[in-house]
mmCIF file as Biopython writes it, N, C-alpha, C and O atoms, coordinates in Angstrom:
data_model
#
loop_
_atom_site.group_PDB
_atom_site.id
_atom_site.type_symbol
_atom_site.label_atom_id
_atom_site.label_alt_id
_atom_site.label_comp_id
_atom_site.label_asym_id
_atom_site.label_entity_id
_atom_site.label_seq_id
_atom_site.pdbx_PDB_ins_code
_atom_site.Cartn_x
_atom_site.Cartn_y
_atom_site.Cartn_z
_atom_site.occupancy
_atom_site.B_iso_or_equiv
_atom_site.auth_seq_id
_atom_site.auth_asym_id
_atom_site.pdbx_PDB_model_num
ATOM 1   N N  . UNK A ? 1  ? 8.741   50.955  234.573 1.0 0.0 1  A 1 
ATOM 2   C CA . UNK A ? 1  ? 8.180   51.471  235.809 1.0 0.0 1  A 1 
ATOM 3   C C  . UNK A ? 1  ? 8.986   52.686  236.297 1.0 0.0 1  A 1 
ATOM 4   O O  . UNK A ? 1  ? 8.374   53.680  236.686 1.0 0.0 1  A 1 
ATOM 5   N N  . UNK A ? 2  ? 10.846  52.641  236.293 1.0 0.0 2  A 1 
ATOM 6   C CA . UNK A ? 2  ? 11.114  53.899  236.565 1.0 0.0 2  A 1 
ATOM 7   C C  . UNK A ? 2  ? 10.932  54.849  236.109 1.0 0.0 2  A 1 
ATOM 8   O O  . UNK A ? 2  ? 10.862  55.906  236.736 1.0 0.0 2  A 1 
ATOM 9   N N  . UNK A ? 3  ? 10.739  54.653  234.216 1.0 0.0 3  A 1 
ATOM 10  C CA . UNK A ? 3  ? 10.215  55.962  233.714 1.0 0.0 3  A 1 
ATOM 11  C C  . UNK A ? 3  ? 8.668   56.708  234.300 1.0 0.0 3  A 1 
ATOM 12  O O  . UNK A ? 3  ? 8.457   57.868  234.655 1.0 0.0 3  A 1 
ATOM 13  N N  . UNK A ? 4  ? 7.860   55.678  234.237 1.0 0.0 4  A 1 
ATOM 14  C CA . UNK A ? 4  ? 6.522   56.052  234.889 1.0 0.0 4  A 1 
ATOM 15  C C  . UNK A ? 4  ? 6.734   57.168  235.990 1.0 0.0 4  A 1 
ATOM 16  O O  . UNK A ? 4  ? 6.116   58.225  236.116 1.0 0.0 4  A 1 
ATOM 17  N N  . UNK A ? 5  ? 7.859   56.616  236.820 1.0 0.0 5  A 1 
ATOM 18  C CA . UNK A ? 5  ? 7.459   57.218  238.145 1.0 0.0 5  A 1 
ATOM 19  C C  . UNK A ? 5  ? 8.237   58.384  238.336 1.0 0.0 5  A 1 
ATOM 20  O O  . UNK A ? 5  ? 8.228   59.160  239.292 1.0 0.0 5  A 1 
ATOM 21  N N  . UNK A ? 6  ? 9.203   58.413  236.852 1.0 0.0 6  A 1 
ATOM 22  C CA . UNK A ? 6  ? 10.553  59.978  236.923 1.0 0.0 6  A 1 
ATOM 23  C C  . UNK A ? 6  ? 9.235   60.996  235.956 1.0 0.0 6  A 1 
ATOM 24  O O  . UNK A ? 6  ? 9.445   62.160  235.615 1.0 0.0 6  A 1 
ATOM 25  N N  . UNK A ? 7  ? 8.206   60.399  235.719 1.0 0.0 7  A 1 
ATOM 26  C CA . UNK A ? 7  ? 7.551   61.464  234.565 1.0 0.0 7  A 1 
ATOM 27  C C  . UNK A ? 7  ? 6.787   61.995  235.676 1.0 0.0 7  A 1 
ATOM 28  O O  . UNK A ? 7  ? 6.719   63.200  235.917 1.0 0.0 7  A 1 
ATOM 29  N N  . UNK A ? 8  ? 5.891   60.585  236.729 1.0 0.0 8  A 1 
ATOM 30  C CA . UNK A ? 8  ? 5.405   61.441  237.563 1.0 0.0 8  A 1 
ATOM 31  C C  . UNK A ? 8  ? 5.445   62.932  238.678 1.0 0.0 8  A 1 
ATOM 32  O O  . UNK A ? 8  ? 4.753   63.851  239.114 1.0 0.0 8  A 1 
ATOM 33  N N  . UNK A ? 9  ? 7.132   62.187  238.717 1.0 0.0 9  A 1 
ATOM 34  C CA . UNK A ? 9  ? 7.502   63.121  240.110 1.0 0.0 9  A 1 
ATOM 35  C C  . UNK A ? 9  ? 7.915   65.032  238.855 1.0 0.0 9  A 1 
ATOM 36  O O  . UNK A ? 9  ? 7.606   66.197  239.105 1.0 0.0 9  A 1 
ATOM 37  N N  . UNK A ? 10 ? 8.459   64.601  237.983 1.0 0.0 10 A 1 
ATOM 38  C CA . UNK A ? 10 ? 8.629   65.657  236.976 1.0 0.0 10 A 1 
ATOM 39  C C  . UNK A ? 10 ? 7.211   66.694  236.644 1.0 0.0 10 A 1 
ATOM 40  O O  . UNK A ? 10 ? 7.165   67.924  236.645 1.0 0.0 10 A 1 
ATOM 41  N N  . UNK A ? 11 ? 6.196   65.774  236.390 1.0 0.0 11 A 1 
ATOM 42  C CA . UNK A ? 11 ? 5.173   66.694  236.331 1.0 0.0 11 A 1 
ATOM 43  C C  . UNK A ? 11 ? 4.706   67.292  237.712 1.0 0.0 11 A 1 
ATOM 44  O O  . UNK A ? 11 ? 4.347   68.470  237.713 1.0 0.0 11 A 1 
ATOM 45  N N  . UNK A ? 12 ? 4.683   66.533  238.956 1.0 0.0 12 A 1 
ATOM 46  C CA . UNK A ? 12 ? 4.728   67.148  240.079 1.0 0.0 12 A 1 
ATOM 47  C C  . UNK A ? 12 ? 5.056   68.598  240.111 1.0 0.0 12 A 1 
ATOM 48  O O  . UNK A ? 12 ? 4.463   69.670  240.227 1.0 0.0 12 A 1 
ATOM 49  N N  . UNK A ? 13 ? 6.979   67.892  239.864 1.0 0.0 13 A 1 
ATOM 50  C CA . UNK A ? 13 ? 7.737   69.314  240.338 1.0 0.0 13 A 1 
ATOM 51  C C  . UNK A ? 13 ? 6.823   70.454  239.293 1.0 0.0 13 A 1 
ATOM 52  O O  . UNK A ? 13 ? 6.150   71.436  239.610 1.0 0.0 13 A 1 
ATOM 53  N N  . UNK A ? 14 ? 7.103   69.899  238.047 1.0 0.0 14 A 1 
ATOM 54  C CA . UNK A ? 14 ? 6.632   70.903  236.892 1.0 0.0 14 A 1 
ATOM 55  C C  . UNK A ? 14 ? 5.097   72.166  237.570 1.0 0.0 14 A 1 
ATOM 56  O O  . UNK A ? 14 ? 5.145   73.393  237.488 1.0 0.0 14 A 1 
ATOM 57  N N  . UNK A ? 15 ? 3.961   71.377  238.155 1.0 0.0 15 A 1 
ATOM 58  C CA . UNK A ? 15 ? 2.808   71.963  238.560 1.0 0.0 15 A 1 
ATOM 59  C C  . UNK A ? 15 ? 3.688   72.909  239.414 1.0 0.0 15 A 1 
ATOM 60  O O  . UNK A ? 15 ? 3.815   74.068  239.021 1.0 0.0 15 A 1 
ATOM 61  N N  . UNK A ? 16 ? 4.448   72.414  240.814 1.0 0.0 16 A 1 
ATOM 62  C CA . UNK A ? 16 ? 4.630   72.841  242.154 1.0 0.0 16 A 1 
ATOM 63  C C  . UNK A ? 16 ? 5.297   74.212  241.488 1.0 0.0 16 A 1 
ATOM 64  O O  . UNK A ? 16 ? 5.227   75.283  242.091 1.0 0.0 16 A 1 
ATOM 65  N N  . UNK A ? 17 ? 5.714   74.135  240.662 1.0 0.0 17 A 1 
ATOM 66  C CA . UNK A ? 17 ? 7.196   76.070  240.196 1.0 0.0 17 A 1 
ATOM 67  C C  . UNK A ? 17 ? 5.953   76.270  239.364 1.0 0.0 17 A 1 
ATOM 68  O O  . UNK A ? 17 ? 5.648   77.458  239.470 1.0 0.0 17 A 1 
ATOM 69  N N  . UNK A ? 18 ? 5.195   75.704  238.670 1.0 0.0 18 A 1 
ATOM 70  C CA . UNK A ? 18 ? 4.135   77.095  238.442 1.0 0.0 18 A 1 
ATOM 71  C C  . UNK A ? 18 ? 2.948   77.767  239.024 1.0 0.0 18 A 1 
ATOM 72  O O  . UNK A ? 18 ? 2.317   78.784  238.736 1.0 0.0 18 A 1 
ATOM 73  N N  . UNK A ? 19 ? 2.841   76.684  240.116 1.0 0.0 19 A 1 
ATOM 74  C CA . UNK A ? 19 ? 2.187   77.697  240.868 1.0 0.0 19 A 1 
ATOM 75  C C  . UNK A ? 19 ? 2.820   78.425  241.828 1.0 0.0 19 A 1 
ATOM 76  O O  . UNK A ? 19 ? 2.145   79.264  242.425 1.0 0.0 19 A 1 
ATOM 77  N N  . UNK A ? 20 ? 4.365   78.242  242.204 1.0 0.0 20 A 1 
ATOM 78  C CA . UNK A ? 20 ? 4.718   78.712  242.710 1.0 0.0 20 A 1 
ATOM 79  C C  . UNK A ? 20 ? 4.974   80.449  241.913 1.0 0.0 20 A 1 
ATOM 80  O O  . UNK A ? 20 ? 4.863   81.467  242.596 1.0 0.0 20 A 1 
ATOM 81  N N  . UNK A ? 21 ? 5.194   80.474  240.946 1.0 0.0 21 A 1 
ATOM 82  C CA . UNK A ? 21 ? 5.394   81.449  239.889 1.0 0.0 21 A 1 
ATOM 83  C C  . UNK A ? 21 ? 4.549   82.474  239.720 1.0 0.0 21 A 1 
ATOM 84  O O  . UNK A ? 21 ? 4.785   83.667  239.531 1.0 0.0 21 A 1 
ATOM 85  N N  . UNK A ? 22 ? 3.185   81.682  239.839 1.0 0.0 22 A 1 
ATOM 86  C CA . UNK A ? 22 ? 1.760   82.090  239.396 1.0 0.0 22 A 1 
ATOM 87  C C  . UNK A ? 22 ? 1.353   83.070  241.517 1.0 0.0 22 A 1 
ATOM 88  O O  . UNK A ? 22 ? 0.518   83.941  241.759 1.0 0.0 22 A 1 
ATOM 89  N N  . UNK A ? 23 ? 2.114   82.550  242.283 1.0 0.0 23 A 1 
ATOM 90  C CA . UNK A ? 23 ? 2.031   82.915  243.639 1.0 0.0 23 A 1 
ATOM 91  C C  . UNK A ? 23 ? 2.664   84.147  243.324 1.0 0.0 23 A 1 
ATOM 92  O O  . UNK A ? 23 ? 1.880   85.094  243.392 1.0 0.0 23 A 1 
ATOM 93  N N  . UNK A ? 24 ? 3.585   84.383  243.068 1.0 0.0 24 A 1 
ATOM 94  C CA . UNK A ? 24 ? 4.913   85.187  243.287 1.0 0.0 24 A 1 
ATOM 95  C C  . UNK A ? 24 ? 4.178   86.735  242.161 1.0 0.0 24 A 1 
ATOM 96  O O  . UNK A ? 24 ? 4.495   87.886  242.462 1.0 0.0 24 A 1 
ATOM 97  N N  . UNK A ? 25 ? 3.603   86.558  241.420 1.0 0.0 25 A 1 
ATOM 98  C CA . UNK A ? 25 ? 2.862   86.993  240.424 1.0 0.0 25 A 1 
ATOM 99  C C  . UNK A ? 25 ? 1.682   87.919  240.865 1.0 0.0 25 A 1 
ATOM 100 O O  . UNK A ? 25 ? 1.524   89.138  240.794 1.0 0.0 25 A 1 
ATOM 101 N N  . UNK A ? 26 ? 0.843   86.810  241.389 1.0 0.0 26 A 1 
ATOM 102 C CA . UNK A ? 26 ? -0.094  87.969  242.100 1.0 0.0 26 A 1 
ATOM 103 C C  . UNK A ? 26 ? 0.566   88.481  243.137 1.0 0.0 26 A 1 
ATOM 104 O O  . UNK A ? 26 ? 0.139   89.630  243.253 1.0 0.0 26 A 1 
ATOM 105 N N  . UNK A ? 27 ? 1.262   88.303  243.848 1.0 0.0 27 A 1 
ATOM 106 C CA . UNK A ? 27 ? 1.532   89.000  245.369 1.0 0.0 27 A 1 
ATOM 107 C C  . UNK A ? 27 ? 2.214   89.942  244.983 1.0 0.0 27 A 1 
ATOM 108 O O  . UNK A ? 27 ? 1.846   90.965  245.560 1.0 0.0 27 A 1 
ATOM 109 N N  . UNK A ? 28 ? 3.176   90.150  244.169 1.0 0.0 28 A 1 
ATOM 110 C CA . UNK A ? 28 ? 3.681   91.249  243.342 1.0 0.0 28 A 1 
ATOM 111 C C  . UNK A ? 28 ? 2.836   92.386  243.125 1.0 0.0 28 A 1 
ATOM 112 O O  . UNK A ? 28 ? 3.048   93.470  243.669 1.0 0.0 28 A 1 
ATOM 113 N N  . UNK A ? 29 ? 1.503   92.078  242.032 1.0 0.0 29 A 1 
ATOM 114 C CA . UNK A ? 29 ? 0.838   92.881  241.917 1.0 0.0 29 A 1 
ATOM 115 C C  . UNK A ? 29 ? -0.021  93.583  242.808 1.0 0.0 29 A 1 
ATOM 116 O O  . UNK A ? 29 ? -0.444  94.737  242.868 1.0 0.0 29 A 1 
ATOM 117 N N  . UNK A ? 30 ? -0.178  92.361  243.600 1.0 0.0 30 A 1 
ATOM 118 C CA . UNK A ? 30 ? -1.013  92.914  245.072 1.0 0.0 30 A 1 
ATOM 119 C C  . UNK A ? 30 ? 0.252   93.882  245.798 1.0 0.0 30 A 1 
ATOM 120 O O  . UNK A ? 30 ? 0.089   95.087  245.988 1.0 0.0 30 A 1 
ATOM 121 N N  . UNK A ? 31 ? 0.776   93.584  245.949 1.0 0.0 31 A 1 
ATOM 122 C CA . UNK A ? 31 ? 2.263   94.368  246.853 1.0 0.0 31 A 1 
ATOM 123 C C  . UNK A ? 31 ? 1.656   96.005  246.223 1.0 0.0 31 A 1 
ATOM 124 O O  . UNK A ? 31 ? 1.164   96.895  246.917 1.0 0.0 31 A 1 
ATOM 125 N N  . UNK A ? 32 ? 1.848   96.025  244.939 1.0 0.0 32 A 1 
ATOM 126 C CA . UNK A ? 32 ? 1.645   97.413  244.140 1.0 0.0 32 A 1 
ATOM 127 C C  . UNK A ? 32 ? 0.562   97.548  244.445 1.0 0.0 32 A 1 
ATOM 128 O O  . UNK A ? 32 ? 0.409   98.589  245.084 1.0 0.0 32 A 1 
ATOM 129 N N  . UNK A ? 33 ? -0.573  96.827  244.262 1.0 0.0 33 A 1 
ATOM 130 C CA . UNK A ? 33 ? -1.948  97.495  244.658 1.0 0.0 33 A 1 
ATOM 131 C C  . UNK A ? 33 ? -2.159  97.941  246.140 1.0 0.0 33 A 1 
ATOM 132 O O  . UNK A ? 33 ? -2.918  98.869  246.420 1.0 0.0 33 A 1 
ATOM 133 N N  . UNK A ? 34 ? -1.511  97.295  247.005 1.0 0.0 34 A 1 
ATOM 134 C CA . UNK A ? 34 ? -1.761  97.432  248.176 1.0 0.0 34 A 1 
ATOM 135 C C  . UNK A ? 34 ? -0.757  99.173  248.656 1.0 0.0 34 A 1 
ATOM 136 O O  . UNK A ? 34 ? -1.033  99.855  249.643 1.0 0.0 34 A 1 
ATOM 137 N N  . UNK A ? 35 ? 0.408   99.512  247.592 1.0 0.0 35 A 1 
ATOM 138 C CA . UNK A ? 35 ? 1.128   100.921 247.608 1.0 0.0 35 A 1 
ATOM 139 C C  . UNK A ? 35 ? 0.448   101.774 247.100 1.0 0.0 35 A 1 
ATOM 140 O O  . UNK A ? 35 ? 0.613   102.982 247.273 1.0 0.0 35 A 1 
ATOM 141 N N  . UNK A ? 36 ? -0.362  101.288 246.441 1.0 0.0 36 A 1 
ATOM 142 C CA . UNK A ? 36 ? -1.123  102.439 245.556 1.0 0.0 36 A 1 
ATOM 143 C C  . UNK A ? 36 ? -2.391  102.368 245.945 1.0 0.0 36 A 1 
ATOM 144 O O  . UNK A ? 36 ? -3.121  102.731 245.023 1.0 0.0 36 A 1 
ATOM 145 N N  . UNK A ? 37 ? -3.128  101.984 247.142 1.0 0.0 37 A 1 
ATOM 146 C CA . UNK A ? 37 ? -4.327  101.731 247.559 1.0 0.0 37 A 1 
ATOM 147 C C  . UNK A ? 37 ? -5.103  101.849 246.868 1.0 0.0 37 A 1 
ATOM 148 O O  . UNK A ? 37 ? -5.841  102.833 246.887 1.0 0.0 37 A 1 
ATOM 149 N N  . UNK A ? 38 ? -5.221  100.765 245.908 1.0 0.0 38 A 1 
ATOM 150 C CA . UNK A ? 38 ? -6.155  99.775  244.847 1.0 0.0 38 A 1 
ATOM 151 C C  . UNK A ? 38 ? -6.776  98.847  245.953 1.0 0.0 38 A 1 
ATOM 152 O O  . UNK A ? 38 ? -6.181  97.785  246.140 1.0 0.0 38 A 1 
ATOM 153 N N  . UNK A ? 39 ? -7.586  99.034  246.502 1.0 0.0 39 A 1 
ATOM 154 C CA . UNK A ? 39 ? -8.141  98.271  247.389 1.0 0.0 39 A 1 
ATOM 155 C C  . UNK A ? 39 ? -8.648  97.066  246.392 1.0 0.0 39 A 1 
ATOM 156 O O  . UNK A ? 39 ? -7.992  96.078  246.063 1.0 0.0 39 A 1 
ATOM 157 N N  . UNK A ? 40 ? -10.266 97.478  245.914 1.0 0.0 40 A 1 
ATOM 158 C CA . UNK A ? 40 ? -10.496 96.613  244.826 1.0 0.0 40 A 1 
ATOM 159 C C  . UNK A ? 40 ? -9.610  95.568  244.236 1.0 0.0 40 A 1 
ATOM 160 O O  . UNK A ? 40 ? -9.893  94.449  244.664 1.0 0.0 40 A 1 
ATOM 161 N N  . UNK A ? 41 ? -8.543  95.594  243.316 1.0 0.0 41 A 1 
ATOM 162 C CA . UNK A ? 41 ? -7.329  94.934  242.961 1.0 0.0 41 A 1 
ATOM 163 C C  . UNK A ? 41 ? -7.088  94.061  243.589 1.0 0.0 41 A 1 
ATOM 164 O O  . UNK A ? 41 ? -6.920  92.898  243.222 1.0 0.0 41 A 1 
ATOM 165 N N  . UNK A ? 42 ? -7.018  94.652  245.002 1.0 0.0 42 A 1 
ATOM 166 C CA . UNK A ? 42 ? -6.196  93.817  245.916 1.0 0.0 42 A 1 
ATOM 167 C C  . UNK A ? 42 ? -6.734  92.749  246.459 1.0 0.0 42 A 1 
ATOM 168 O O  . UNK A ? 42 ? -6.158  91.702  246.754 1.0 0.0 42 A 1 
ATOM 169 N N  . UNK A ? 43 ? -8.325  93.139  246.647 1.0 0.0 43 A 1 
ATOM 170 C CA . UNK A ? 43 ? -8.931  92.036  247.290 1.0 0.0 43 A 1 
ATOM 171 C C  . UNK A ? 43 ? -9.036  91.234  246.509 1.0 0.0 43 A 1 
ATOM 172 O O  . UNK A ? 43 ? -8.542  90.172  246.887 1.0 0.0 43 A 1 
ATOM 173 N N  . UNK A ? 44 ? -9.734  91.188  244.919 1.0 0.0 44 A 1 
ATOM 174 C CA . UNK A ? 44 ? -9.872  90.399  243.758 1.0 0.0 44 A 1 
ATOM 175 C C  . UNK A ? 44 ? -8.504  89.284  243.579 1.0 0.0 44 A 1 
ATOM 176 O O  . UNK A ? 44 ? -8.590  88.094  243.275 1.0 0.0 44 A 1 
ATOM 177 N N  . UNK A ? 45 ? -7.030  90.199  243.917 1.0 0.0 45 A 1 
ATOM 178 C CA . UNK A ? 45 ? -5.685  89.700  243.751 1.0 0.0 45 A 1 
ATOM 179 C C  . UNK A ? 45 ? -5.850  88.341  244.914 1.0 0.0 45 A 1 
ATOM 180 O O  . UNK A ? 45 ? -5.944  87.132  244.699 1.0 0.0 45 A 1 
ATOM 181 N N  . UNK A ? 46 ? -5.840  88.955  245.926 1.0 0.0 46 A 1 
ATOM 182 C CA . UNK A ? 46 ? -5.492  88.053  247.257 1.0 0.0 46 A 1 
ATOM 183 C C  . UNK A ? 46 ? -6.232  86.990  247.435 1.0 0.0 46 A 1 
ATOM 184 O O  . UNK A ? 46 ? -5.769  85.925  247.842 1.0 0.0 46 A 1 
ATOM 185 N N  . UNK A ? 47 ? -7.788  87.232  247.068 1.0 0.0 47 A 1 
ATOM 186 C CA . UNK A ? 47 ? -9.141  86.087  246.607 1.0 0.0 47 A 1 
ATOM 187 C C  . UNK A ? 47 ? -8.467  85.396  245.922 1.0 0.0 47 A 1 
ATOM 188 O O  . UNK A ? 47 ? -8.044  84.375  246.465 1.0 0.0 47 A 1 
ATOM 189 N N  . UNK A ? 48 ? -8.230  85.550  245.029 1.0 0.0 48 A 1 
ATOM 190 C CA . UNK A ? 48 ? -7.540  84.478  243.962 1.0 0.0 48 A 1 
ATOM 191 C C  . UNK A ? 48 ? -6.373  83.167  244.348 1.0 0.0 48 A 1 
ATOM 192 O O  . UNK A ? 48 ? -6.166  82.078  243.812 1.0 0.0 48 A 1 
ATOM 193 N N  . UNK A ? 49 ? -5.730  83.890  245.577 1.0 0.0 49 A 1 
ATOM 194 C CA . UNK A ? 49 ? -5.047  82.676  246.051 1.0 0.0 49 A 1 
ATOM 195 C C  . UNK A ? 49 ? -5.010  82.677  247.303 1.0 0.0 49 A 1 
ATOM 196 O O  . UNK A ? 49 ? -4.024  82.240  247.897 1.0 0.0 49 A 1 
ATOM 197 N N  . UNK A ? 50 ? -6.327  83.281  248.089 1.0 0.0 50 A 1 
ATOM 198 C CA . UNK A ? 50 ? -6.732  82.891  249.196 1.0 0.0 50 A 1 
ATOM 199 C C  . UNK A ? 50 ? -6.499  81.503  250.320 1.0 0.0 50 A 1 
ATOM 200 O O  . UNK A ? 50 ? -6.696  81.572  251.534 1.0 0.0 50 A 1 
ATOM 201 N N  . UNK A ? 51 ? -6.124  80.497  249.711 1.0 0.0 51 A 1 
ATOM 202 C CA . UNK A ? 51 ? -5.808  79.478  250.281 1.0 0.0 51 A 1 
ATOM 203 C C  . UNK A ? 51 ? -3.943  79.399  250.974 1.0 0.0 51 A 1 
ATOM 204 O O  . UNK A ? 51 ? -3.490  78.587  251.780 1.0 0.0 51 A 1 
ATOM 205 N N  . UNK A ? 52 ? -3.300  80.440  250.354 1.0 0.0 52 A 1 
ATOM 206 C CA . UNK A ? 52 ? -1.849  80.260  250.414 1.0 0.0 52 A 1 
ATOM 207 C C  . UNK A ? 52 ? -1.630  81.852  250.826 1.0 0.0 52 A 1 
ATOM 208 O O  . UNK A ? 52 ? -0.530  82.342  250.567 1.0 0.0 52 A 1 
ATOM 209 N N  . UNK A ? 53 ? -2.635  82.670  251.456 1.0 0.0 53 A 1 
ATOM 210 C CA . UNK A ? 53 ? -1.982  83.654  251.790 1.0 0.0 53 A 1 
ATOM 211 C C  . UNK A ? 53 ? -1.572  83.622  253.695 1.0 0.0 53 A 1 
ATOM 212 O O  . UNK A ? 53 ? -1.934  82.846  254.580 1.0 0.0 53 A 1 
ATOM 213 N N  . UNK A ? 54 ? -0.907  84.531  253.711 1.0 0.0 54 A 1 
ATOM 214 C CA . UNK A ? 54 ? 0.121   84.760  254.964 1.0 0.0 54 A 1 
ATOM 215 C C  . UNK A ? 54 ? -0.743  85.320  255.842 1.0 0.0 54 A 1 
ATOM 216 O O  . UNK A ? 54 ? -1.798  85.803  255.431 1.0 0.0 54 A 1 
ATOM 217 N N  . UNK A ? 55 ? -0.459  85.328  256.977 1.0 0.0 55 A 1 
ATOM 218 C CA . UNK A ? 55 ? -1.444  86.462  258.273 1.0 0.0 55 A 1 
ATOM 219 C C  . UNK A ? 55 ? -0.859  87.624  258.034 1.0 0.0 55 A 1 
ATOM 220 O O  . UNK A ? 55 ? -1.138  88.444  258.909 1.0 0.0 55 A 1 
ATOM 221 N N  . UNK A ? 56 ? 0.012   88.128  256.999 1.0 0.0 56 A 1 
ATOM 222 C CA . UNK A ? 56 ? -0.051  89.535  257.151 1.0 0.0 56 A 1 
ATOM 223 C C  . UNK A ? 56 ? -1.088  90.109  255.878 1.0 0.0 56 A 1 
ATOM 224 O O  . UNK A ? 56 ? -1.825  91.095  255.898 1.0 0.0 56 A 1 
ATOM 225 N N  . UNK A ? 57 ? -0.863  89.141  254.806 1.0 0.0 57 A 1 
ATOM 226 C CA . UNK A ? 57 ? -1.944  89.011  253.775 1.0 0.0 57 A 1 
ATOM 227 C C  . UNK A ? 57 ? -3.462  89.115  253.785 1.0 0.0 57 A 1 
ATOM 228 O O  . UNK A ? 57 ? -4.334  89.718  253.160 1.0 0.0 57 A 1 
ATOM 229 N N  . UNK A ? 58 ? -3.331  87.877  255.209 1.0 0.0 58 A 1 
ATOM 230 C CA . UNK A ? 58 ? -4.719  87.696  255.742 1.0 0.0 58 A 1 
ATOM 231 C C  . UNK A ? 58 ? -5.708  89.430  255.924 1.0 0.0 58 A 1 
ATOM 232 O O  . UNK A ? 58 ? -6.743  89.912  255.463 1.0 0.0 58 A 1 
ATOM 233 N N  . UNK A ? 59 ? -4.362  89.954  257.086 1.0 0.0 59 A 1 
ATOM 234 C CA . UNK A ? 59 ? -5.010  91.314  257.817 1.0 0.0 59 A 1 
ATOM 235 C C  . UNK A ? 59 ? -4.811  92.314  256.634 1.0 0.0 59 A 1 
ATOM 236 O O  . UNK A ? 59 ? -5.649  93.195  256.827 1.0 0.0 59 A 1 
ATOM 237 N N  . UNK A ? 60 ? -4.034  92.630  255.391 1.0 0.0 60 A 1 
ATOM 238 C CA . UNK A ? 60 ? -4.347  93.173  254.723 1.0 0.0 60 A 1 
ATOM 239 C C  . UNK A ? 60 ? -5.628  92.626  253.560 1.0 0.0 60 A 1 
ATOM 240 O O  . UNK A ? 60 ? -6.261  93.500  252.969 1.0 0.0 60 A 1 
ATOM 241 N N  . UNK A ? 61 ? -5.788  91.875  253.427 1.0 0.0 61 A 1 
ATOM 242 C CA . UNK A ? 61 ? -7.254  91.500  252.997 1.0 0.0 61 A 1 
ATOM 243 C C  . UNK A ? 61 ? -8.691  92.122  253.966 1.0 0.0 61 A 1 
ATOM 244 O O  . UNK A ? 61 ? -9.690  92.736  253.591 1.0 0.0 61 A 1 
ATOM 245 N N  . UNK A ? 62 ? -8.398  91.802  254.894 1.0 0.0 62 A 1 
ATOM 246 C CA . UNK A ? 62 ? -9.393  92.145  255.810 1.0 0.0 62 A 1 
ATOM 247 C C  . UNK A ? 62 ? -9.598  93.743  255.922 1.0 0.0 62 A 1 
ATOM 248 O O  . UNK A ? 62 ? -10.685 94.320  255.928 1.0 0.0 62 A 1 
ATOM 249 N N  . UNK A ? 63 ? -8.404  94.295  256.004 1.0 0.0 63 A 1 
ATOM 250 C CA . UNK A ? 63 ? -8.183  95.490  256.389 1.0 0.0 63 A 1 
ATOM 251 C C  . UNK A ? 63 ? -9.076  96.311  254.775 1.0 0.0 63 A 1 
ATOM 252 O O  . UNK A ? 63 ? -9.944  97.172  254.924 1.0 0.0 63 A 1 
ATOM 253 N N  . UNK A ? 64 ? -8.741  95.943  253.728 1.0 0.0 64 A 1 
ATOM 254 C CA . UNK A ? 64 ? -9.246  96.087  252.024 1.0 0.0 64 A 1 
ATOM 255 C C  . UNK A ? 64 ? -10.352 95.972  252.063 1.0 0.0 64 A 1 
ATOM 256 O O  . UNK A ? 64 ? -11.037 96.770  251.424 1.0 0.0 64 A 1 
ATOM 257 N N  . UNK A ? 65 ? -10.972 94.931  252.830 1.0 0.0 65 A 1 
ATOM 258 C CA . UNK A ? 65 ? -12.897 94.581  252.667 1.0 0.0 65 A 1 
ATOM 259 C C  . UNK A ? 65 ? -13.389 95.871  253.172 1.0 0.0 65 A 1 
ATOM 260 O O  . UNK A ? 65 ? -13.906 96.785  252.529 1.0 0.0 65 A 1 
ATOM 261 N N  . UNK A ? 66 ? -13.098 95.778  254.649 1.0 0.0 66 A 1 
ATOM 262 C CA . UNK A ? 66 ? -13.573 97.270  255.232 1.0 0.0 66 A 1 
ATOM 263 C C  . UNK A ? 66 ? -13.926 98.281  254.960 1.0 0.0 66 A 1 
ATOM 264 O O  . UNK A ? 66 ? -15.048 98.776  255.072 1.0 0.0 66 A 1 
ATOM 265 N N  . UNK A ? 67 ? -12.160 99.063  254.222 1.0 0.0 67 A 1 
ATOM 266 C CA . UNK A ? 67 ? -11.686 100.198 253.769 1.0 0.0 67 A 1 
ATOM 267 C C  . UNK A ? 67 ? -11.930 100.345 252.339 1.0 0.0 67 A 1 
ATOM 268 O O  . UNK A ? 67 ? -11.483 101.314 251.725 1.0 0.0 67 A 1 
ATOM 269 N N  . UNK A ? 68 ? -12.554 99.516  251.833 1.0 0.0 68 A 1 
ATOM 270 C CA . UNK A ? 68 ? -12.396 99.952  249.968 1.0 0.0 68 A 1 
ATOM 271 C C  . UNK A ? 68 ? -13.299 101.068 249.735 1.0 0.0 68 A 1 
ATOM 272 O O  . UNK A ? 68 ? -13.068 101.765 248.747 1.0 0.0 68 A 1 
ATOM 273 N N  . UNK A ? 69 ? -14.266 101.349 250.462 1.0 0.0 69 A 1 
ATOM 274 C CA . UNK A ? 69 ? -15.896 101.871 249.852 1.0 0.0 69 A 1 
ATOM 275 C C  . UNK A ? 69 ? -15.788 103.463 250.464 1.0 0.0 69 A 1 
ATOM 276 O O  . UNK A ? 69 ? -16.622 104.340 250.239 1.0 0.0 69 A 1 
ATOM 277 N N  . UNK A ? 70 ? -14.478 103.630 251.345 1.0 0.0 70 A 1 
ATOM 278 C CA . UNK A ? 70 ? -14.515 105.036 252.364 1.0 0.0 70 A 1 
ATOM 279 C C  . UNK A ? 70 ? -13.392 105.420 251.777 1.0 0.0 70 A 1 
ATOM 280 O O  . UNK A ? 70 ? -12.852 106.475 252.108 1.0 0.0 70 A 1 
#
């Protein structure tokens, strides 16, 4: 039973650092898209992990929907 439950919490952690990784990854690239006003990029980037972005993320998303087409 303790092994059961050291594999569980292991694969836990294991998921939690790659998506943490997989976070750190796009926001990176978004960071650059958002310097190089890749609007497009950015929104596609930030969509992608829409659930875990920041209110400054938020208003640069928002700000990208607007502004991509002008």
């Amino acid at each position: 039973m303790f092994f059961h439950r050291l594999k569980a919490f292991r694969n836990a952690q294991s998921q939690a650092y790659m998506q943490d990784m997989e976070l750190r990854r796009v926001r990176s690239e978004a960071d650059k898209a958002w310097h190089e006003r890749r609007l497009g990029d950015l929104i596609g980037l930030y969509t992608s992990i829409a659930s875990h972005l920041t209110e400054s993320e938020k208003g640069k998303l928002d700000y990208a929907k607007k502004h991509r087409q002008q």
